[in-house]
MIFI-355542 format. One record per atom (N, C-alpha, C): z, x, y. Coordinates in Angstrom, 1 decimal. Last residue first. Layout:
MIFI-355542
+--------+--------+--------+
:      z :      x :      y :
+--------+--------+--------+
:      Z :      X :      Y :
...
+--------+--------+--------+
END
This chain:
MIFI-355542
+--------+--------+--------+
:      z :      x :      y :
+--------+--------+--------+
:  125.6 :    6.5 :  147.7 :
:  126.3 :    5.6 :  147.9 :
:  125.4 :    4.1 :  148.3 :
:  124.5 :    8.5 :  145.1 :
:  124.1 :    7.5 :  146.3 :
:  125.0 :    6.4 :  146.6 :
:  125.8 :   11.3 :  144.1 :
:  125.9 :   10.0 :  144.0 :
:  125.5 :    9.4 :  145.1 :
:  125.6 :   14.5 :  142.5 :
:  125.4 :   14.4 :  143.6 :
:  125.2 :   13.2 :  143.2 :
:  125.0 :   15.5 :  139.6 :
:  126.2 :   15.7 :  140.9 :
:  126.3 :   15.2 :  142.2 :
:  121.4 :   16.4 :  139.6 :
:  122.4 :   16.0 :  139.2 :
:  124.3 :   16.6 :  140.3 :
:  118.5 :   15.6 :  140.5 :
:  119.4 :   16.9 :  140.9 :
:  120.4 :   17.0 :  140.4 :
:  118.0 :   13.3 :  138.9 :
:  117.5 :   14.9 :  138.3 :
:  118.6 :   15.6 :  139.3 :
:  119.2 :   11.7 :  140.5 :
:  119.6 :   11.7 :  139.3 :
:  119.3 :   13.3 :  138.6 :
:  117.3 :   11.6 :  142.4 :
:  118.7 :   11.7 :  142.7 :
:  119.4 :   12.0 :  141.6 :
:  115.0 :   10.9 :  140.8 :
:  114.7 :   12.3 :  141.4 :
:  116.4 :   12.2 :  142.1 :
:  115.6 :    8.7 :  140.3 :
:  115.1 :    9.2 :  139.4 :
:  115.5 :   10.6 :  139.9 :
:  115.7 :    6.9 :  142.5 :
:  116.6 :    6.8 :  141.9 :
:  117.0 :    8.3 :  141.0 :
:  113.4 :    8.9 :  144.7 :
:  113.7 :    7.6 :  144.4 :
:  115.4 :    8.3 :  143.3 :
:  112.4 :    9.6 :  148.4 :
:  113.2 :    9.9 :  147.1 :
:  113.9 :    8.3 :  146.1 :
:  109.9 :   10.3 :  149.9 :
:  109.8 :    8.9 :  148.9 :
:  111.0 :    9.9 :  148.1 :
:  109.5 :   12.6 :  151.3 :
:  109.0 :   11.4 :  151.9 :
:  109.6 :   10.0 :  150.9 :
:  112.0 :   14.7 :  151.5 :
:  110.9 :   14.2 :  150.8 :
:  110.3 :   12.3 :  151.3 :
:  114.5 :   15.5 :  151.8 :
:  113.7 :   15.3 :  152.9 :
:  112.5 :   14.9 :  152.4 :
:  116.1 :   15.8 :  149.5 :
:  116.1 :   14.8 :  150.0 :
:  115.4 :   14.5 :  151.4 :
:  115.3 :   18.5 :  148.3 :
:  114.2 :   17.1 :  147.9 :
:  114.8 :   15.8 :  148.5 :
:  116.1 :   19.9 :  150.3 :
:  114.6 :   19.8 :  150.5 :
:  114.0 :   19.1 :  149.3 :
:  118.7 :   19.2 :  150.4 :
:  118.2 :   19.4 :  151.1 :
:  116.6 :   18.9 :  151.2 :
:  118.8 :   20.9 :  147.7 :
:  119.4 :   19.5 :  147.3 :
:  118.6 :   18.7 :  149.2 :
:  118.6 :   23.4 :  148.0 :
:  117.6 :   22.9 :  147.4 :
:  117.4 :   21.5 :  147.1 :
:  120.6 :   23.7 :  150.1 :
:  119.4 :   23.9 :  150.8 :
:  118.4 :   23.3 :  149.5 :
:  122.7 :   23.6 :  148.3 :
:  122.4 :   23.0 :  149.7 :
:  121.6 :   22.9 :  150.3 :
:  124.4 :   24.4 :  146.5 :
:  122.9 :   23.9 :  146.3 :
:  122.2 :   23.0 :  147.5 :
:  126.6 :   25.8 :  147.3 :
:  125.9 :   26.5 :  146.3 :
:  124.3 :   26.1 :  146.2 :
:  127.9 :   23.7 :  149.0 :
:  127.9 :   25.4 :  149.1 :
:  126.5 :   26.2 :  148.5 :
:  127.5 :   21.6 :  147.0 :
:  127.0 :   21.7 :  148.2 :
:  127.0 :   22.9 :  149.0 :
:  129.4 :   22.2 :  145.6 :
:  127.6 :   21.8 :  144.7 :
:  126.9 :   21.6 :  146.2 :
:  131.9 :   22.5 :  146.6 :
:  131.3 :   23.7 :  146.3 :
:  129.8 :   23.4 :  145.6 :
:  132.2 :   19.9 :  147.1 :
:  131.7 :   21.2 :  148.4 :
:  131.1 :   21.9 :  147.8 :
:  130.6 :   17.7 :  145.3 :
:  131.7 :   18.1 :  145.9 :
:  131.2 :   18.8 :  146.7 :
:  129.1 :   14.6 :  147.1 :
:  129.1 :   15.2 :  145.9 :
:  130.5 :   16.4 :  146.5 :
:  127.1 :   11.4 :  147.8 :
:  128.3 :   12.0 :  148.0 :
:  128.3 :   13.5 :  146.4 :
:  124.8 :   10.4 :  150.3 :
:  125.0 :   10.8 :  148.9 :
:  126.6 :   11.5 :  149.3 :
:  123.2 :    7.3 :  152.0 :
:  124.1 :    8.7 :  152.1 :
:  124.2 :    8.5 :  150.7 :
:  120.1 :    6.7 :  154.4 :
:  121.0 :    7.0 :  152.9 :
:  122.2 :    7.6 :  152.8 :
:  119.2 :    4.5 :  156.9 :
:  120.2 :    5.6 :  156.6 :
:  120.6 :    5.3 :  155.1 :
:  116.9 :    2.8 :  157.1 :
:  116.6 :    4.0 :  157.2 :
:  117.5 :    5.3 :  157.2 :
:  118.5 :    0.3 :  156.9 :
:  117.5 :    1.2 :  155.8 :
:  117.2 :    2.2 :  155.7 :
:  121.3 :   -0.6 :  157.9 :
:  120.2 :    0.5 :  158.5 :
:  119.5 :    0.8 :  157.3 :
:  123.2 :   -2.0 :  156.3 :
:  122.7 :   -2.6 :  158.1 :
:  121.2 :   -1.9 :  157.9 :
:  123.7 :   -0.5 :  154.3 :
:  123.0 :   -1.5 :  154.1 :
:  122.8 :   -2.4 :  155.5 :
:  124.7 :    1.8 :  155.6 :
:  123.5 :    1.9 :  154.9 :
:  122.6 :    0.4 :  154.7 :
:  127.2 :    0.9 :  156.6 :
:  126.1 :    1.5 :  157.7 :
:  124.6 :    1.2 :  156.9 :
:  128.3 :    0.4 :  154.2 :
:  128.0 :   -1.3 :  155.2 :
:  126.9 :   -0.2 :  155.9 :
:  128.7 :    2.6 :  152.9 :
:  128.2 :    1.7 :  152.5 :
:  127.5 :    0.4 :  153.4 :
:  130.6 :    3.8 :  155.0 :
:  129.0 :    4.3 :  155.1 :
:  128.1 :    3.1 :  154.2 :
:  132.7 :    2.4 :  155.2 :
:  131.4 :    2.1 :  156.6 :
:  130.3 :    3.1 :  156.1 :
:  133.1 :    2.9 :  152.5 :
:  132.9 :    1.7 :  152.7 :
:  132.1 :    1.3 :  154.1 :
:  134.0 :    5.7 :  152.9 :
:  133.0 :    5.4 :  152.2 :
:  132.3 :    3.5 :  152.0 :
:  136.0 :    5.7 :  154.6 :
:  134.4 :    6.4 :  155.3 :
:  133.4 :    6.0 :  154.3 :
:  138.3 :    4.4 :  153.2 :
:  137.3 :    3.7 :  154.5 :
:  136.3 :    4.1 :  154.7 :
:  138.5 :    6.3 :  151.0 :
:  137.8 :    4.9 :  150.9 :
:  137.3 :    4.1 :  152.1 :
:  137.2 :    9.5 :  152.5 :
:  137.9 :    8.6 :  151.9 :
:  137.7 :    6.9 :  151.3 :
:  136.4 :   12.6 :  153.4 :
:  135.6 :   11.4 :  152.9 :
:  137.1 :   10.5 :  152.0 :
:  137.1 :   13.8 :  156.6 :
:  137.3 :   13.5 :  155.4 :
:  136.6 :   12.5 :  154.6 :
:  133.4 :   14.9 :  158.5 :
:  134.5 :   14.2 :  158.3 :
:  135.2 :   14.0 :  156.7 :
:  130.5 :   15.8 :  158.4 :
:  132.0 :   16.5 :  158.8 :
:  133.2 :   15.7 :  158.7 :
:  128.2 :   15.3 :  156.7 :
:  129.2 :   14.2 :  157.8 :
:  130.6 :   15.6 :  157.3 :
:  125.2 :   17.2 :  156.7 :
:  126.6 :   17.0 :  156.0 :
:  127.2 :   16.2 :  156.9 :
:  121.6 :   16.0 :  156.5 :
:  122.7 :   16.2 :  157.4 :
:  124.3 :   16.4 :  156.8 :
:  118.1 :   15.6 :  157.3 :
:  119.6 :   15.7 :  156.3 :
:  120.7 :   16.6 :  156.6 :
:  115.7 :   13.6 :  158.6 :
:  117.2 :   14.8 :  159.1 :
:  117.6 :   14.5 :  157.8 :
:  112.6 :   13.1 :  158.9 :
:  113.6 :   12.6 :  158.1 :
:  114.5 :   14.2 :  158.0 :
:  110.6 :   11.0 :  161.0 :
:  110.7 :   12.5 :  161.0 :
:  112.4 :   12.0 :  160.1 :
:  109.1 :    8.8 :  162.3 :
:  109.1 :    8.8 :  160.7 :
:  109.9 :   10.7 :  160.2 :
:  109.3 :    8.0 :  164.4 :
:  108.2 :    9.0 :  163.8 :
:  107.8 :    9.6 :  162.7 :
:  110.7 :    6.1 :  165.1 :
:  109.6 :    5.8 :  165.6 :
:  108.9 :    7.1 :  164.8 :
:  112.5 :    6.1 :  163.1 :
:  111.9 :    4.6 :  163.1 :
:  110.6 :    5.3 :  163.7 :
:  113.6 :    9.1 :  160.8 :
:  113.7 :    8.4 :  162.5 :
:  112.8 :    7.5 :  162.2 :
:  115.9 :    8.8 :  158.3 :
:  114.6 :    8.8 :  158.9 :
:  114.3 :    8.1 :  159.9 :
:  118.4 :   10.4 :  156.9 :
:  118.0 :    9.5 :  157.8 :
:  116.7 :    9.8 :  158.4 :
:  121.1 :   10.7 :  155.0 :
:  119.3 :   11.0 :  155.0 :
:  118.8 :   10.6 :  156.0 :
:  124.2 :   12.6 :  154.6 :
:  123.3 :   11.9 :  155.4 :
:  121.8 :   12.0 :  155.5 :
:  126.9 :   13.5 :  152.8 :
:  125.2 :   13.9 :  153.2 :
:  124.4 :   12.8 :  153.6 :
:  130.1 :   14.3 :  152.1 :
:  129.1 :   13.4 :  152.6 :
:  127.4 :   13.8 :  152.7 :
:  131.7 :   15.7 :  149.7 :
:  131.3 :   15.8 :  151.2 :
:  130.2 :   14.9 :  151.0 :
:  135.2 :   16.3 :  149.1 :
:  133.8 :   15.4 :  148.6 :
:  133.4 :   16.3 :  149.7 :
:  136.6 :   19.1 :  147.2 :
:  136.7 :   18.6 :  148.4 :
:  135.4 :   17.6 :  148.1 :
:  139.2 :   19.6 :  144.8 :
:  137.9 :   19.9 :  145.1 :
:  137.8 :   18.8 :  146.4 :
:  142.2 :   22.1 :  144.8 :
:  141.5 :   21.1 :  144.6 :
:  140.2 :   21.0 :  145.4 :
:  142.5 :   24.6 :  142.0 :
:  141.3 :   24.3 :  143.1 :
:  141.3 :   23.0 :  143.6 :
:  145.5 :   24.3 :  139.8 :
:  143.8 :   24.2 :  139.4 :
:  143.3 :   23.8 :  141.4 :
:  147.5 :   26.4 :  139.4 :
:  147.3 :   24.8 :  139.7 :
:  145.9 :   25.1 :  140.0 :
:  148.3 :   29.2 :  138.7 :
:  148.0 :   28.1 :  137.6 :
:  147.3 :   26.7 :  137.5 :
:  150.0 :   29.6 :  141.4 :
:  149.6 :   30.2 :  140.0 :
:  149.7 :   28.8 :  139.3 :
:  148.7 :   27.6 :  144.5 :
:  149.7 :   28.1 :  143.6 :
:  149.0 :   29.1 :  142.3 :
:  145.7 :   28.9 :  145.7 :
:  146.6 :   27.7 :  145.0 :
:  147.8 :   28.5 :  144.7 :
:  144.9 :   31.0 :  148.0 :
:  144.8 :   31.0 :  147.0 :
:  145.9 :   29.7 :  146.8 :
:  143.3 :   32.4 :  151.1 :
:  144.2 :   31.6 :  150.4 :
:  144.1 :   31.2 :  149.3 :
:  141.4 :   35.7 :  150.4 :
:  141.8 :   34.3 :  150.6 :
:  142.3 :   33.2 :  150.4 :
:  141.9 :   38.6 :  152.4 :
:  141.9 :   37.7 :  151.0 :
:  142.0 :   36.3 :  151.2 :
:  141.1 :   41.5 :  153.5 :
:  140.7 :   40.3 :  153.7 :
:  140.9 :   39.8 :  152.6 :
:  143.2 :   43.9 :  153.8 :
:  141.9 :   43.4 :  153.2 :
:  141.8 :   42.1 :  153.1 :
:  144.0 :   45.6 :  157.2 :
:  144.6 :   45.1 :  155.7 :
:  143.0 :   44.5 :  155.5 :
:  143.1 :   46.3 :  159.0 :
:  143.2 :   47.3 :  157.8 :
:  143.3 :   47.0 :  156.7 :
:  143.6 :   45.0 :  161.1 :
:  142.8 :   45.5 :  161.0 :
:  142.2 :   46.2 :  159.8 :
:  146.7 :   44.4 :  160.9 :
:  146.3 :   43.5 :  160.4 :
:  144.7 :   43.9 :  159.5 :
:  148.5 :   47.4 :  160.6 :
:  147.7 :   46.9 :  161.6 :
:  147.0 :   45.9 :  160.9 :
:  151.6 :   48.0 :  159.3 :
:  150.3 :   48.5 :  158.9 :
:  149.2 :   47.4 :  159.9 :
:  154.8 :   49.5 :  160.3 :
:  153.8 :   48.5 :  160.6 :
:  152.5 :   49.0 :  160.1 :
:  156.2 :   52.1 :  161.0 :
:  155.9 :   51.7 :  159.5 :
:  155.0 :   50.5 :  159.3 :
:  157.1 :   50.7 :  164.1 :
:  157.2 :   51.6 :  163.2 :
:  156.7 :   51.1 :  161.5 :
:  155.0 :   48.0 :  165.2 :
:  156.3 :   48.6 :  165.0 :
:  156.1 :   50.2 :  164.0 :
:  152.1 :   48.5 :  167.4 :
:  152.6 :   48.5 :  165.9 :
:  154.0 :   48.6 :  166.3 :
:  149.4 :   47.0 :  169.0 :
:  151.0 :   47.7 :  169.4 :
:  151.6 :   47.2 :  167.7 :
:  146.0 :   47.9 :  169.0 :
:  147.0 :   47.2 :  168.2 :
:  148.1 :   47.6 :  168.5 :
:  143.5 :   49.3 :  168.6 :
:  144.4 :   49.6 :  169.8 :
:  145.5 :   48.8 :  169.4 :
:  141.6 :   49.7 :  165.9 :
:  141.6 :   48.3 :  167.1 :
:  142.8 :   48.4 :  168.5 :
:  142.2 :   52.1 :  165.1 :
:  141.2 :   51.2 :  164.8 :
:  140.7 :   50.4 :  166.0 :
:  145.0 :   53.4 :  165.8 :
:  143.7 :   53.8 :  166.1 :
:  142.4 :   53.4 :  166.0 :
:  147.4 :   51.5 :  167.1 :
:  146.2 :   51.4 :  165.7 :
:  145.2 :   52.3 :  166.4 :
:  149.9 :   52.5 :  168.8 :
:  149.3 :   52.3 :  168.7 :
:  148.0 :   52.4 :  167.3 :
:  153.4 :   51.9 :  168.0 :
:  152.4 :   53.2 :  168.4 :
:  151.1 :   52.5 :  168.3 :
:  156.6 :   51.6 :  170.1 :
:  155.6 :   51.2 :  169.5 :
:  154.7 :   52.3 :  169.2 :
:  158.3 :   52.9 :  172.0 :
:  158.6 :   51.9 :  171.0 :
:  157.7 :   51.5 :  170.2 :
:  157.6 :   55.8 :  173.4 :
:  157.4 :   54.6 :  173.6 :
:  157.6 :   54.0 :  172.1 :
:  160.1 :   58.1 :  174.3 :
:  158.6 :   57.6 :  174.0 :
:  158.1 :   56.0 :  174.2 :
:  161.5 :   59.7 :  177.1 :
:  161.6 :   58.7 :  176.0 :
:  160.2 :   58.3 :  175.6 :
+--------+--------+--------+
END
């Protein structure tokens, strides 16, 4: 008697009959409904400059952004001078992350230069 299954020559994989092995298939990615528009995600960004060396991190907050996160970031910021946060979506963060990055590591970012990058909001 054979065996019930057959194996993927790719990845070794136990197939049913007529089964096509995950390995094979093409990689696609979740998709909205038809028609319903992307929804968009915030994300957080953190400035913070260390006291004693003056050495300045930028940083995404992994967490949901909602009205509480955004209210203890507000209070965090105004306790701590040395902590800024900006908010903008993912994908302006995907896409401009590293340039948005390296003018918020800048020794002196003011109103002006937040504004020029545009999309992105100081909380």
């Amino acid at each position: 008697m054979g065996k019930p299954y057959r194996e993927c020559k790719f990845c070794g994989a136990h197939l049913d009959a007529g089964e096509i092995c995950d390995c094979r298939k093409p990689k696609r990615e979740p998709q909205a409904a038809e028609g319903a528009p992307r929804r968009m995600r915030l994300v957080a960004i953190c400035r913070e400059v260390d006291k004693d060396t003056g050495r300045i991190a930028v940083y995404p907050i992994n967490r949901e952004i909602n009205n509480e996160m955004v209210m203890a970031m507000k209070t965090r910021a105004t306790l701590n001078p040395e902590l800024r946060y900006f908010t903008l979506v993912s994908a302006r963060w995907e896409r401009f992350g590293d340039v948005i990055t390296s003018i918020l590591k800048r020794r002196t970012v003011t109103a002006a230069d937040v504004e020029r990058i545009g999309g992105i909001v100081e909380l």
